[in-house]
N, C-alpha and C positions, 0 to 999 in steps of 0.2 A: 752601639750594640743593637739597636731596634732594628736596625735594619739589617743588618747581618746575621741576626738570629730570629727563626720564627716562631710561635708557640710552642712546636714539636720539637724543636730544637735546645728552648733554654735549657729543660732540665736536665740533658746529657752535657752542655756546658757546667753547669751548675754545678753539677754531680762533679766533672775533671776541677774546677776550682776548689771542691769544698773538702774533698779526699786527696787530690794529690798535689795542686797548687799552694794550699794552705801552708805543709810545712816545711817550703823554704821561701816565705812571704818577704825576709831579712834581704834575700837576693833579689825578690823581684821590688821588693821598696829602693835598692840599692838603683836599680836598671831604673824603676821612675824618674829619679832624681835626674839621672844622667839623660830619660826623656825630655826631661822639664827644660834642663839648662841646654840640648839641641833645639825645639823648639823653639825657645825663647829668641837662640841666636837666629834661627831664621828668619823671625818676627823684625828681629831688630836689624837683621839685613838688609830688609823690603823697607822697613823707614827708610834707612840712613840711603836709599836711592836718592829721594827728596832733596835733601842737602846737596850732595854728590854732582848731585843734575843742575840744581838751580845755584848754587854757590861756588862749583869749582868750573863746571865746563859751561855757564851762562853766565855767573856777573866775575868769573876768575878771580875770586878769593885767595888770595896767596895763603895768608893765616890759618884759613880750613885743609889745607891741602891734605899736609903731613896728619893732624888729627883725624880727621876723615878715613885717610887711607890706612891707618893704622886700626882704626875703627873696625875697616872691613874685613883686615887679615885676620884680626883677634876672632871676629862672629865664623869666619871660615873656620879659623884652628881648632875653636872651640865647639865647633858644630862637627868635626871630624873626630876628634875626641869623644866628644859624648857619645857618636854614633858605635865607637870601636867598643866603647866601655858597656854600653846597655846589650849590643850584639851580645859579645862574651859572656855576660853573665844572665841574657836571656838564653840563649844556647843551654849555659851550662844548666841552666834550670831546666829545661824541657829534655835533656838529655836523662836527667837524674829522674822525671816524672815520668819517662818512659821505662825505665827500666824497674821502676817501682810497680808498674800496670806491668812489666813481662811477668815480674815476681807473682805478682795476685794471681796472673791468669794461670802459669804453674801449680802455682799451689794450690789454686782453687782444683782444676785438673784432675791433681793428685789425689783428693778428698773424693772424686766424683765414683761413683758406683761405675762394675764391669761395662752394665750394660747402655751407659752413654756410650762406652766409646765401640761397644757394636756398633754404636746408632749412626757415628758419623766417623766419615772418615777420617783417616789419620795425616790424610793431605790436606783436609781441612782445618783441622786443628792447629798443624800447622802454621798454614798461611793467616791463620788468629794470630797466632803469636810473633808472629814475624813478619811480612805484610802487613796487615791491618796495624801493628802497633809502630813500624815504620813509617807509615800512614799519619798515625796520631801523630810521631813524636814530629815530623815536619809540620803540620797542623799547631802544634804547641807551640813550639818554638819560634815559627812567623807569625802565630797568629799574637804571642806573647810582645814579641821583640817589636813589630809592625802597628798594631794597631793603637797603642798609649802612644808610640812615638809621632805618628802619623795625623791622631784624631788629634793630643796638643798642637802640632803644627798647622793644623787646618783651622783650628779655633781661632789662635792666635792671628794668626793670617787672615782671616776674617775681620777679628779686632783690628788689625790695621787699615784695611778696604773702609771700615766702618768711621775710624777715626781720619781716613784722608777724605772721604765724601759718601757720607749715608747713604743718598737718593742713588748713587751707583751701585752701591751697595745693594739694595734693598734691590734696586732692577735685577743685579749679577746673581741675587742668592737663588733665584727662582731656578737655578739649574741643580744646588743639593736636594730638595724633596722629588724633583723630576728623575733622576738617577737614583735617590733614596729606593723610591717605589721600584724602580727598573731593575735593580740591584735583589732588593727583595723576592721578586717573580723570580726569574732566575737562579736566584739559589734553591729556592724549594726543587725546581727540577735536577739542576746539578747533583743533589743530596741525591735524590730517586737514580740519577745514574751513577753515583759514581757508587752506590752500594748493588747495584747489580752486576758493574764491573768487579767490583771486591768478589762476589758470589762465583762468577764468570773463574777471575784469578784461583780463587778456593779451590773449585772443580779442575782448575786443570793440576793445580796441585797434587791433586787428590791422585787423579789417572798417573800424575809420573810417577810418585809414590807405589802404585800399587803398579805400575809397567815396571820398575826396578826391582821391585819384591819380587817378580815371578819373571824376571828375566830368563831361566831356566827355562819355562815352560814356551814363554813366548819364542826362544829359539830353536824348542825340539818341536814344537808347533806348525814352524816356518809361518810366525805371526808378526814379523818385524812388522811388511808392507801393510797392515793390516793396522796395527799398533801407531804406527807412522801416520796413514791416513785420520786415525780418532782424534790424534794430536795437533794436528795441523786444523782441523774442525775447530776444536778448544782458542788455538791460539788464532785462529780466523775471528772467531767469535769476541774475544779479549782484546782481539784488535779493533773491531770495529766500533767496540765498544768505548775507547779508546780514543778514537774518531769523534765519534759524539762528544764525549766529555771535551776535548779540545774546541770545537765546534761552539760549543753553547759554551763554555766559557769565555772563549775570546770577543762574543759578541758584544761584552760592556766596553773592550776599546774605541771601536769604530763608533758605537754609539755616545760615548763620551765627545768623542773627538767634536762629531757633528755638532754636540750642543755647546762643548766651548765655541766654537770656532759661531755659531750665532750670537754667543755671549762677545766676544771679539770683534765681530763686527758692528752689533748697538755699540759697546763702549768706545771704540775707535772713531767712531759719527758722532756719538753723545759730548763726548773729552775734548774732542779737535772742536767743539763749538763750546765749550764750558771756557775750557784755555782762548780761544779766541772772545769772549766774552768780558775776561779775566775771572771769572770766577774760581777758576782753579792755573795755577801755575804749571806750567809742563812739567818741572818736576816732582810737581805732586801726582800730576796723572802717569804719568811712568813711575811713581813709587807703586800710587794705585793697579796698574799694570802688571807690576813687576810680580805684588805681593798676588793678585789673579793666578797668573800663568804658577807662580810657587805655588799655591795651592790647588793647583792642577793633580801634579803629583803626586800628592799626598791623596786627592780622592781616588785618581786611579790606583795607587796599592793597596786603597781600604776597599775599593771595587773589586780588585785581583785576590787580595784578601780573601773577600766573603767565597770566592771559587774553592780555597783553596780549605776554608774552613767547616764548608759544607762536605767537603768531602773528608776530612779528617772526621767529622762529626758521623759521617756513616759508618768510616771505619769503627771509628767510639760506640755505635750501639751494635757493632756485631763482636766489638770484645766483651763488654757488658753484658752482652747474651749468654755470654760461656760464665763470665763470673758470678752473672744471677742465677743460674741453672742451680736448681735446688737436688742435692743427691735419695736418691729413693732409700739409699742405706746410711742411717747413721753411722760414720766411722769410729767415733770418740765421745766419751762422756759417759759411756755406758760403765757395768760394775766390771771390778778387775779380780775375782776369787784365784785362791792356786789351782792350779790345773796340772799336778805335779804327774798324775796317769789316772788320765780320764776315762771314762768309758762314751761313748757316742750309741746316741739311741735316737731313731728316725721314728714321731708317733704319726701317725696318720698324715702322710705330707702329699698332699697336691701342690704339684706345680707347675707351670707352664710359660714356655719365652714368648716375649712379645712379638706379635705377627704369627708364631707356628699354628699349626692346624688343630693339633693336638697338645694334651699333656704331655712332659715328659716324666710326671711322675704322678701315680692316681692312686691316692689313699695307700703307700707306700708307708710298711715299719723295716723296721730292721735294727739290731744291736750290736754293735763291734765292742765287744769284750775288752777290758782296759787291760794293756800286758796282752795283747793277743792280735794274732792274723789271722784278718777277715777277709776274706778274697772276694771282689765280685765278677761277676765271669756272667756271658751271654750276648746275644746277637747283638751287634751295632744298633745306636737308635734306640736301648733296650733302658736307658736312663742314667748310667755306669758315671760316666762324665757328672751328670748332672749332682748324683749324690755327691763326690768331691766340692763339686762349686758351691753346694748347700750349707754342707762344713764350713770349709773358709770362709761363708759369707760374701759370696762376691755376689750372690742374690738373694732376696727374701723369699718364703715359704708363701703359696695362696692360701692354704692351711693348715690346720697342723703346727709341728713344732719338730727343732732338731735341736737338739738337747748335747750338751756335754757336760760331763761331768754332773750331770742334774739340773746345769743351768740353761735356760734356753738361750737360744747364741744373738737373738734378737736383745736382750738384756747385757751381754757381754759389751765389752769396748771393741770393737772389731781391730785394731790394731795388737790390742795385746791378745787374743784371741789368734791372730796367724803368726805372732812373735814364737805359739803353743805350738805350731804346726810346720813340719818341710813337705814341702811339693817337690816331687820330680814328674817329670809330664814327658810324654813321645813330643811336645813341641817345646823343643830345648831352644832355650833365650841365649845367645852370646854377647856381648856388649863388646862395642870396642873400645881393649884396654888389654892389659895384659893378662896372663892368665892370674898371677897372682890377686889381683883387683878381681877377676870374675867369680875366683872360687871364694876369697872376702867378702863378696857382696853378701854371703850367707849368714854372715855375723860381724855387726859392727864393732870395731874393734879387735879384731884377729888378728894374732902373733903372727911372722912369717913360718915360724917352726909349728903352730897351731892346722897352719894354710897346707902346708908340704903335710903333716900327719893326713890331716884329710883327702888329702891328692894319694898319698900311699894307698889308704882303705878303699879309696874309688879305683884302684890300680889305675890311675892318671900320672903318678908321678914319669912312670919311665918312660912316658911320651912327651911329656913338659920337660925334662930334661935333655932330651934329645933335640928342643927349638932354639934356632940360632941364637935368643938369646936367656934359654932357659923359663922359668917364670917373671920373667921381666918383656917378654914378646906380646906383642899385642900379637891378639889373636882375628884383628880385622870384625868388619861387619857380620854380624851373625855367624861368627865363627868361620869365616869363608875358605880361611888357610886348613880346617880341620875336618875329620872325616867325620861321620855321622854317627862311629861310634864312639870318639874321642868327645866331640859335643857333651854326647850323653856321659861320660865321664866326670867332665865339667862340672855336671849338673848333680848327679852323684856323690863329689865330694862336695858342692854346698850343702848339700843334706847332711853329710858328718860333720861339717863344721857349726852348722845350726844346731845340732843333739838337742834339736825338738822332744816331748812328750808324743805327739801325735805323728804320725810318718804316713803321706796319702805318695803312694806310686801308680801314675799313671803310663801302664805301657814301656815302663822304665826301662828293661833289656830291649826293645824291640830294635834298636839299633843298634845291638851289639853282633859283633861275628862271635862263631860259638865258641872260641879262645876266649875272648872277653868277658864272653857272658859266661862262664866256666869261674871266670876270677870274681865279677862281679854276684852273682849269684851268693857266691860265698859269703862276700862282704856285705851282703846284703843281709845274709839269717844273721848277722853278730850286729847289723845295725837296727833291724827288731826285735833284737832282744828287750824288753824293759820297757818296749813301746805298744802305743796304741796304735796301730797300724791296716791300713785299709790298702788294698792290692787292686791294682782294672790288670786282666792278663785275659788276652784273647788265644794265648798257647797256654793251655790247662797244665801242660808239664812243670809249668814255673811258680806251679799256685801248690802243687799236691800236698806242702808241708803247710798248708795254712789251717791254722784251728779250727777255723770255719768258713766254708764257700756258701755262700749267696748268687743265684740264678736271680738276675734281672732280667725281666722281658715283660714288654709293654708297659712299663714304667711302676711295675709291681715287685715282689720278691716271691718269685714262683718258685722256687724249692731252696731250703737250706741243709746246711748239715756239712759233715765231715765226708773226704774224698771218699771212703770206702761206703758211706752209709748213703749217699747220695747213687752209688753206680746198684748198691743192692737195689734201690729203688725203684732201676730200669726207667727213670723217665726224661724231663726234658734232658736233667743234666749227664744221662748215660747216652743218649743219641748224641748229643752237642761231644762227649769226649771221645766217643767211636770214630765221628767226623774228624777231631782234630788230629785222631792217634793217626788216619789215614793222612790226612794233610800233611804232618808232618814227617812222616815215613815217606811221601813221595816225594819231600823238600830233602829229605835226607839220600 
C-alpha cells in the first residue's frame, strides 16, 4: 500500500475502509481466504515446475508422472475457483459500498440549505452522484478484489525465487523498489488529472442539464448552432483530457517491460552458468524462471492498480466534498411548539444574497396577522420573494428576527416548521409521476379519495379526468404534457391536501386563464379561511379582499393598510394601482 498510496491520499482511503468497508468485513474476510488459497496455488505451481522439469521430462520418472500431473490440475482448478469466488464476493462488496456513499451523498443534499444549490449546479451535483461514485464503486471493487489477491501472490512468489536461489533472488528483487518509486511519482499526477477530468465531466454535465431545461428558449432563440458549438468545446476538453489520463497511465507498462526484460537477461547468463556449474539444476532454474515471469503479473495489475486507484481516490474527495459541506441552516434538532394559527412578525430584518450588490431587505418589520390576509404587492426586486424565503427558512436573517408564533424560526426545527406551512409559487414544480403521486406529494400519506377532494377544490379534477389514463397518468417531466394553468392547478391542490396553518401564495393565479382563475380565486378565500396567509400579487385586483396590503419597495415596508385606506392616502400604493387598473384594462 506505500506505494500506491501517498500521504494525501491515505486518509481518503482510510476514511472509504473505516465508514463503508468496515460493515461487510464477514465478506471481504470470506474473499481473503479464497485470496490466500489462489495465491498459494500459484506459489505451489512455480515449485512443482522443479519436479516436473527434472524428474519427468530429464531423468523420466514413471512413478512421478500421474502424481505430478495431477498435482498441476488440482493448483489450476483450485486457482480458478478461488479466483471466481473472491471476484463475486469482492464485487458484491464494492457494489453494496457504493450505494451506501450514493445514499450519504443524497441525504446529505437533502439536509443542505437553498443556497448551496444556487451555488452549484445541478449538473454538477449530479455527475457527484453518479459519475464520481461510478468512479469510486470501480476503484473499490478492483482495488478490493486486486490488490490482496495479487500482493499474496507476489510475496509468495517471491518466497519461492528465494527458496530456489537467494543470490538470484536478491539480484532480481532490485526491480520491486525501482517500479515501487516509478509507480509512486505517477500516481500523484494521475490523481491531479483525473480530478480535473472529473471537474471537466461535472461542467459538461452541468451545460446539458441546463441546454435541456431551456430547450424552449434555445429554439425560439435559433441558439441550437450556438449551443452545439459550447458543447463540443466541453466534450473537446473531456476528451483531451482523457488523452492524458490514458497517456501517463500506460507509461508503467512499457517501463516495466524494459526492466523485466533486463532482469531476464542477467538471469538467463547468470542460470545458464549456475546449471552449467551444477549448482542449480535446470529444473530448478526454470522453476525459478517460471515463479519470475508469474510474478510479473501480479506487479503489473498492482501497477495498473494504483492508475486506477488514484483516480477513484479523486473521484472520493469530490464526493466527500459534498458530504462534508456543512449546511448554514440547521434543519433539525431545533424546539417543535404547536403552531396551530400563528401570527408571523418581521423585527428589524436585514438581509442580503450572497454575491448581490445590495440588501434585499434593510431593517424590514412587518406583521401578518394570525387568521388573516396579508398581501404584499410592489415593484419587482422590491424584497416580496424574499420575505417568503425568510419564513420557510430556506435562509438565515443578517439581523434581526422573523418570529412565528412568538418563536424565532432560527430556534424552530426547520422541518416541522414548513410541515406548518404550503407554498404555491408562479414556478410550479411537476415530477414525473402521475398526477395522483404529484398532488400526494403534499401530504404523506394521503387517501386517493383525500387526493381527488383536493384536485376538486383546485378545480384540477375535470382535467385529470379527462387524461388517458385519469389520475394514474404520469404527467412527464415538469409537467410537459400540461398547460401552464393546469401546472398551477397541480400545485393548488397540494396546498388543500397539506391544510397547512400558514398559506404563502406566490403569484399563485398568474397562470391561470380568467375561467380558471374565476374558479380558482374562489377556492382560494375558502382555503384562507382559518389561515395565516401571506399573498405576492402583482395584479392588485387579486389582493383587494386581503385584511391588509403591505407595499414592499427597496427591501422596506413603505405603506401598509387596508385597500381603501391605502388609495385615501394617494401615494406609492395609489399610483402603483392607477398603473395596474390601466394595465390591466388594456390586457382586457
Amino acid at each position: 500500500m506505500i506505494t500506491l498510496l501517498d500521504r494525501a491520499s491515505r486518509p481518503l482511503m482510510n476514511r472509504i475502509l473505516r465508514t463503508y468497508v468496515r460493515p461487510y468485513a464477514p465478506w471481504v474476510a470470506q474473499a481473503m481466504v479464497w485470496m490466500v488459497v489462489g495465491a498459494g496455488m500459484s506459489a505451489v505451481f512455480a515449485a512443482l515446475v522443479q519436479p516436473v522439469f527434472d524428474d519427468v521430462l530429464v531423468h523420466a520418472r514413471r512413478p512421478m508422472v500421474l502424481p505430478l500431473a495431477f498435482g498441476v490440475l488440482t493448483c489450476l482448478v483450485m486457482r480458478g475457483l478461488a479466483t471466481y469466488m473472491q471476484t463475486v464476493l469482492m464485487n458484491r462488496t464494492g457494489q453494496h459500498i457504493v450505494s451506501d456513499i450514493q445514499s450519504d451523498v443524497f441525504g446529505h443534499l437533502m439536509g443542505l440549505d437553498l443556497a448551496y444549490f444556487h451555488r452549484n449546479a445541478s449538473g454538477t451535483l449530479l455527475s457527484r452522484m453518479t459519475a464520481d461514485t461510478s468512479v469510486m464503486r470501480m476503484a473499490v471493487a478492483e482495488g478490493l478484489t486486486n490488490l490482496g489477491k495479487n500482493t499474496l501472490t507476489l510475496i509468495l512468489l517471491i518466497g519461492v525465487m528465494f527458496w530456489r536461489d537467494w543470490v538470484l533472488a536478491l539480484a532480481v528483487f532490485v526491480i520491486f523498489p525501482v517500479t515501487s518509486i516509478f509507480v509512486s511519482k505517477l500516481g500523484k499526477r494521475l490523481r491531479k488529472l483525473s480530478q480535473r477530468t472529473q471537474e471537466s465531466v461535472a461542467g459538461m454535465a452541468a451545460l446539458l442539464t441546463q441546454t435541456f431545461q431551456g430547450i424552449r428558449q434555445v429554439k425560439a432563440y435559433g441558439r441550437e448552432g450556438w449551443e452545439a458549438a459550447r458543447m463540443r468545446a466541453r466534450i473537446d476538453e473531456v476528451r483531451d483530457l482523457n488523452i492524458k489520463n490514458v497517456r501517463t497511465g500506460t507509461i508503467n507498462a512499457p517501463v516495466n517491460d524494459v526492466l523485466v526484460g533486463l532482469c531476464m537477461f542477467g538471469l538467463i547468463c547468470y542460470g545458464a552458468q549456475q546449471v552449467r556449474l551444477e549448482h542449480l539444476t535446470a529444473g530448478e532454474l526454470t522453476s525459478f524462471i517460471t515463479a519470475f515471469l508469474m510474478s510479473y503479473e501480479p506487479m503489473k495489475r498492482i501497477a495498473k492498480l494504483n492508475n486506477t486507484l488514484q483516480i477513484g481516490l479523486g473521484a472520493a474527495a469530490r464526493v466527500f466534498e459534498v458530504i462534508d459541506t456543512k449546511p448554514a441552516i440547521r434543519e433539525s434538532g431545533g424546539v417543535t411548539p404547536p403552531l396551530a394559527l400563528p401570527e408571523i412578525r418581521f423585527d428589524c430584518v436585514n438581509f442580503a444574497y450572497d454575491g448581490a450588490e445590495g440588501p434585499a431587505l434593510n431593517n424590514a418589520s412587518l406583521t401578518a396577522a394570525a387568521g388573516k390576509v396579508t398581501a404584499l404587492v410592489g415593484p419587482s426586486g422590491g424584497g416580496k420573494s424574499t420575505i417568503l424565503n425568510l419564513i420557510l427558512r430556506f435562509y438565515d436573517v443578517n439581523a434581526g428576527a422573523v418570529r412565528v408564533d412568538g418563536h424565532d424560526v432560527r430556534e424552530l426545527d426547520a422541518g416541522y416548521l414548513r410541515r406548518h406551512i404550503a407554498l404555491v409559487s408562479q414556478e410550479v414544480t411537476i415530477f414525473d409521476d402521475s398526477a395522483l403521486a404529484n398532488i400526494a406529494y403534499g401530504r404523506d400519506g394521503a387517501t386517493e379519495e383525500e387526493v381527488v377532494a383536493a384536485a376538486r377544490a383546485a378545480h384540477a379534477h375535470e382535467f385529470i379526468s379527462r387524461l388517458p389514463h385519469g389520475y394514474a397518468t404520469r404527467l412527464g417531466e415538469n409537467g410537459v404534457s400540461l398547460s401552464g394553468g393546469q401546472r398551477q392547478r397541480i400545485a393548488l391542490a397540494r396546498a388543500f391536501l397539506k391544510d397547512a396553518p400558514i398559506l404563502l401564495l406566490d403569484e399563485a393565479t398568474s397562470a391561470l386563464d380568467s375561467e380558471s382563475e374565476g374558479y380558482v380565486q374562489d377556492s382560494l378565500r375558502r382555503l384562507e379561511k382559518g389561515r395565516t396567509t401571506l399573498v405576492i400579487a402583482h395584479r392588485l385586483s387579486t389582493v383587494l379582499h386581503a385584511d391588509r396590503i403591505l407595499l414592499v419597495a427597496g427591501g422596506r415596508i413603505a405603506e401598509e393598510g387596508t385597500h381603501e385606506t391605502l388609495l385615501a392616502k394617494g401615494g406609492q400604493y395609489a399610483a402603483l394601482y392607477s398603473r395596474n387598473q390601466l394595465t390591466e384594462s388594456a390586457a382586457a
